[in-house]
Structure formats: C-alpha cells, structure tokens
C-alpha positions, 0 to 999 in steps of 0.5 A, spaced: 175 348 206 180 348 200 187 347 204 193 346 202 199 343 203 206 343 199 213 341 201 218 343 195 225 337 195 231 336 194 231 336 186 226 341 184 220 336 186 214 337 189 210 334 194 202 336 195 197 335 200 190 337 197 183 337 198 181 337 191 177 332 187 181 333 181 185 328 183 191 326 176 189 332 172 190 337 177 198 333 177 199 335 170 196 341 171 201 344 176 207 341 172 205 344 166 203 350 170 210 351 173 215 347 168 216 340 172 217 334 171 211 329 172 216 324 175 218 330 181 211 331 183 207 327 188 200 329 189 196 328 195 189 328 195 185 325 201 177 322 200 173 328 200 167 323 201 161 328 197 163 334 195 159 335 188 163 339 184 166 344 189 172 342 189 174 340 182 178 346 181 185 349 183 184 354 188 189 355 193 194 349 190 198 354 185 198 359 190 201 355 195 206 351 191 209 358 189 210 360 196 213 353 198 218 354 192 219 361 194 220 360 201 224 353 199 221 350 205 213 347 206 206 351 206 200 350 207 195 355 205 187 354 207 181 358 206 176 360 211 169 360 209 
C-alpha cells in the first residue's frame, strides 16, 4: 500500500521514508511544493521490486509531510487497500 513516513528536524529539514518509485523527482517535488531547501530534505525510498507505475505519484507523502510539520514530531500515514 502507498505508506509514508516523516520526521520533521531540527532545522526545518525533513526526512521520508516512502513507498514511492519516483525516487529524486519526488525530492524536489516536495521541496518546491513546501518552500525547503533541497540540502534539508532526505528522501527515502525502499526497493519496491515490480510495482508497474502505481507508485510514480505522490499520494500520501504531501499530506503526511504537513501533519509532521504540523505536529513537530514524526508521522506516518498508510493507505488501506
């Protein structure tokens, strides 16, 4: 399922943890997306082995990101299927 995962830090940085085939694209889509540098932003994504487009868009990660930022502490956010 599309899960993710975000720690907020210390200086306005984040770190994610995603189930997403995007991979550097989606980086810098989420740092244009919320105003933060690309140097503050580590993005995280597991080998998804043979997932045939259904992971190449956003779906849970900007939503998560603004609850960790909201909530100033990490959050994770999965869907069901």
């Amino acid at each position: 399922p599309h899960t993710c995962v975000v720690g907020p830090e210390l200086d306005g940085g984040l770190t994610i943890w995603a189930s997403e085939q995007g991979g550097v694209r989606l980086k810098y889509f989420i740092c244009n997306l919320f105003g933060i540098d690309t140097s503050k932003v580590r993005f995280i994504t597991p080998y998804l082995g043979g997932g045939f487009g259904g992971k190449v868009d956003l779906m849970v990660t900007p939503i998560a990101v603004v609850l960790a930022r909201k909530a100033g502490r990490p959050g994770k956010l999965e869907m069901s299927r």
